[in-house]
C-alpha positions as YAML, in Angstrom:
chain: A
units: angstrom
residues:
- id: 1
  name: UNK
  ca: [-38.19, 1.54, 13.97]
- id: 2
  name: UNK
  ca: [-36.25, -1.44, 14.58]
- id: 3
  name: UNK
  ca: [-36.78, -3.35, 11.31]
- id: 4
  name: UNK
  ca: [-35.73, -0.23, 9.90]
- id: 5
  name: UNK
  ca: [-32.16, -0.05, 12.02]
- id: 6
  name: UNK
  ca: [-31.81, -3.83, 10.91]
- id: 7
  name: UNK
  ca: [-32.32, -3.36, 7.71]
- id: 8
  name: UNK
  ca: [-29.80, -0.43, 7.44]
- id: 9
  name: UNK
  ca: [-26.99, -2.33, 9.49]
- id: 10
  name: UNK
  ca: [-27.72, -5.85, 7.52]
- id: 11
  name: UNK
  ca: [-27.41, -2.87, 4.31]
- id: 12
  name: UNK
  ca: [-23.64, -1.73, 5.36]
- id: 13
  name: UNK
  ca: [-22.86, -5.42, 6.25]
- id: 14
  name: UNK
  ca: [-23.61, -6.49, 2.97]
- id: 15
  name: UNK
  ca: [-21.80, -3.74, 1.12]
- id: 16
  name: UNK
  ca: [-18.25, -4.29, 3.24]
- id: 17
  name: UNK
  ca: [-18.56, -8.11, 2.88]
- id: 18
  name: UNK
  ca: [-18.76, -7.35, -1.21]
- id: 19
  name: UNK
  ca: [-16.11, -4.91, -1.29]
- id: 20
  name: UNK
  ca: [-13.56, -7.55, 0.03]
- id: 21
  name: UNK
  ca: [-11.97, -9.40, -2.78]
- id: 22
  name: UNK
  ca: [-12.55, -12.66, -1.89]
- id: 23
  name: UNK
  ca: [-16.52, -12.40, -1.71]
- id: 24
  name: UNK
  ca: [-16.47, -10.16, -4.89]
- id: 25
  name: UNK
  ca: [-15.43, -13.56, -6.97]
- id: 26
  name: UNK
  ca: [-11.52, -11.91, -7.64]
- id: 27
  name: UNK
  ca: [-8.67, -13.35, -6.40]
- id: 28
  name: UNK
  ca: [-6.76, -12.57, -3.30]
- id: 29
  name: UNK
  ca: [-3.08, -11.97, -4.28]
- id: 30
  name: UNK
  ca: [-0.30, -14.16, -2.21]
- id: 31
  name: UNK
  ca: [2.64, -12.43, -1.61]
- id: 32
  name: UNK
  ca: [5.38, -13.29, -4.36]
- id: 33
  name: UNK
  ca: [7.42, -15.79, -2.12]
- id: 34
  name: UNK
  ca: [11.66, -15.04, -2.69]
- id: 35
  name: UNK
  ca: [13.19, -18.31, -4.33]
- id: 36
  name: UNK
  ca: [16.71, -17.25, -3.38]
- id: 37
  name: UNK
  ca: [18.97, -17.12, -0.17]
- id: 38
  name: UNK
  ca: [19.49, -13.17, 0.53]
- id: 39
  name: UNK
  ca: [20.27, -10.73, 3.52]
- id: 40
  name: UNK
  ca: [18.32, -11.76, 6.72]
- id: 41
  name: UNK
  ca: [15.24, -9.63, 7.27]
- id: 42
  name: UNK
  ca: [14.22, -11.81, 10.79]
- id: 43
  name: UNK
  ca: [13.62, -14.59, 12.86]
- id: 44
  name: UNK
  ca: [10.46, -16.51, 12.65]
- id: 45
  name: UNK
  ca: [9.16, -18.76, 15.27]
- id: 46
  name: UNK
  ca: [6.28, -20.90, 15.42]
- id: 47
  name: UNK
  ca: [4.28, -24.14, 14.66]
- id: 48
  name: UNK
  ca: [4.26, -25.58, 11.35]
- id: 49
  name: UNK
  ca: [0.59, -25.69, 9.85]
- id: 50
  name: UNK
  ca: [1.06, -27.15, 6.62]
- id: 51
  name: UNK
  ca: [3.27, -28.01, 3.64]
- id: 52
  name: UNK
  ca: [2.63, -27.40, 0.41]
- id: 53
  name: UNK
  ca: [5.54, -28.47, -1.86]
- id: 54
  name: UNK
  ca: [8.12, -25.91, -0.57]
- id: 55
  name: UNK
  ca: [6.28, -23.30, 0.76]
- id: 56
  name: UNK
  ca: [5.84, -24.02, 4.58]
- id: 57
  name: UNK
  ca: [2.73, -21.93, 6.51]
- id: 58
  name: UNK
  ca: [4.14, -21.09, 10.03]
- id: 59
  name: UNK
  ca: [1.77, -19.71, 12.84]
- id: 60
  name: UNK
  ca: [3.97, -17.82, 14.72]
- id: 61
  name: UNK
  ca: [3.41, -17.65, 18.57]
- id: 62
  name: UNK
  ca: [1.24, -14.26, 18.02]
- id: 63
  name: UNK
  ca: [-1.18, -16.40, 15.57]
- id: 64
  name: UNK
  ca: [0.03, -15.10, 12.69]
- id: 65
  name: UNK
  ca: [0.31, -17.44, 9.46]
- id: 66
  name: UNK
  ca: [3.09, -16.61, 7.43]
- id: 67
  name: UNK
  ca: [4.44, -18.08, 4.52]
- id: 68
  name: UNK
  ca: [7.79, -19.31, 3.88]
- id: 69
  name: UNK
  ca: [9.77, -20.47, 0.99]
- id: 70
  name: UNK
  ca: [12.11, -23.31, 1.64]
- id: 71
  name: UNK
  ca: [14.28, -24.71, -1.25]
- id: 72
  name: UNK
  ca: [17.24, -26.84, -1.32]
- id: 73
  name: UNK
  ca: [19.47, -23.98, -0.69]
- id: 74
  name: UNK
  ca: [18.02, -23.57, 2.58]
- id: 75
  name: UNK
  ca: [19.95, -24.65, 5.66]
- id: 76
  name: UNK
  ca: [18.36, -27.47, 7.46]
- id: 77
  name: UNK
  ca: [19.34, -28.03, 10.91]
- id: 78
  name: UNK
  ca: [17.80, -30.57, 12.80]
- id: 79
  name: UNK
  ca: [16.48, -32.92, 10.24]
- id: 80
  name: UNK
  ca: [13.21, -32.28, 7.93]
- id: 81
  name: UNK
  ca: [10.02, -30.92, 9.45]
- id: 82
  name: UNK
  ca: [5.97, -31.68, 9.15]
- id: 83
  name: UNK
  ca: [2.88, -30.63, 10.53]
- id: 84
  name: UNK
  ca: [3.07, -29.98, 14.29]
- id: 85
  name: UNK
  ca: [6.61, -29.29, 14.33]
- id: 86
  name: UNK
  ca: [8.11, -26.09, 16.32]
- id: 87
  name: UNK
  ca: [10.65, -24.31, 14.28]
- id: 88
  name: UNK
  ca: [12.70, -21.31, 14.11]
- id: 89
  name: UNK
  ca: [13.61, -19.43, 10.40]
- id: 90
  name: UNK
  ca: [15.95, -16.65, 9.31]
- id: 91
  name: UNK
  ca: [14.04, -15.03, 6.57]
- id: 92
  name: UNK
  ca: [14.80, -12.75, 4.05]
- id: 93
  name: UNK
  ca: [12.06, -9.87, 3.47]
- id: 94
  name: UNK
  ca: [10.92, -11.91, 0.76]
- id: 95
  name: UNK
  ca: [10.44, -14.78, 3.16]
- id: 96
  name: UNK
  ca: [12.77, -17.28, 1.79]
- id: 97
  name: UNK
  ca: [14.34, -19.07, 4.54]
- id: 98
  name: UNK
  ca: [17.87, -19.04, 4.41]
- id: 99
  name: UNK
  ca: [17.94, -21.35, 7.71]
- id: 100
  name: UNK
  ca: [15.25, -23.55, 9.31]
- id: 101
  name: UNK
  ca: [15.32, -25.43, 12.44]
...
């Protein structure tokens, strides 16, 4: 009776793990990042977990990662940031930030 439940349950595990799209061998989409200054959408605040060219992953203080788009048209306040930094970001609902600090 047992090997019977465990078999069912390891079953259902099995079938939600290859229903996700990144098990299933497809892509996971990324959210198209804004490349453009626009209307404000909000404030994000958080550590700085990586760079990648100009697209900055913030953990915000919920543990969120979120994506941002920074590009020269971005306002920097308080010098350039890395890894480790705190910051604080007015982004548009596209997630470019139109101010970083």
């Amino acid at each position: 009776m047992k090997v019977a439940k465990l078999a069912a349950v390891t079953a259902v595990l099995a079938a939600f793990a290859l229903s996700s799209p990144a098990m299933a061998g497809e892509k996971v989409k990324k959210p198209k990042l804004d490349t453009k200054p626009g209307p404000a959408h909000r404030m994000l605040e958080g550590k700085v977990k990586r760079i990648q060219g100009e697209v900055y992953t913030v953990e915000d203080y919920e543990g969120n990662e979120v994506q941002m788009y920074v590009s020269k048209d971005t306002k920097k306040l308080r010098g350039s940031k890395k890894a480790g930094d705190s910051v604080r970001a007015e982004i548009t609902a596209g997630h470019h930030a139109n101010s970083i600090q």
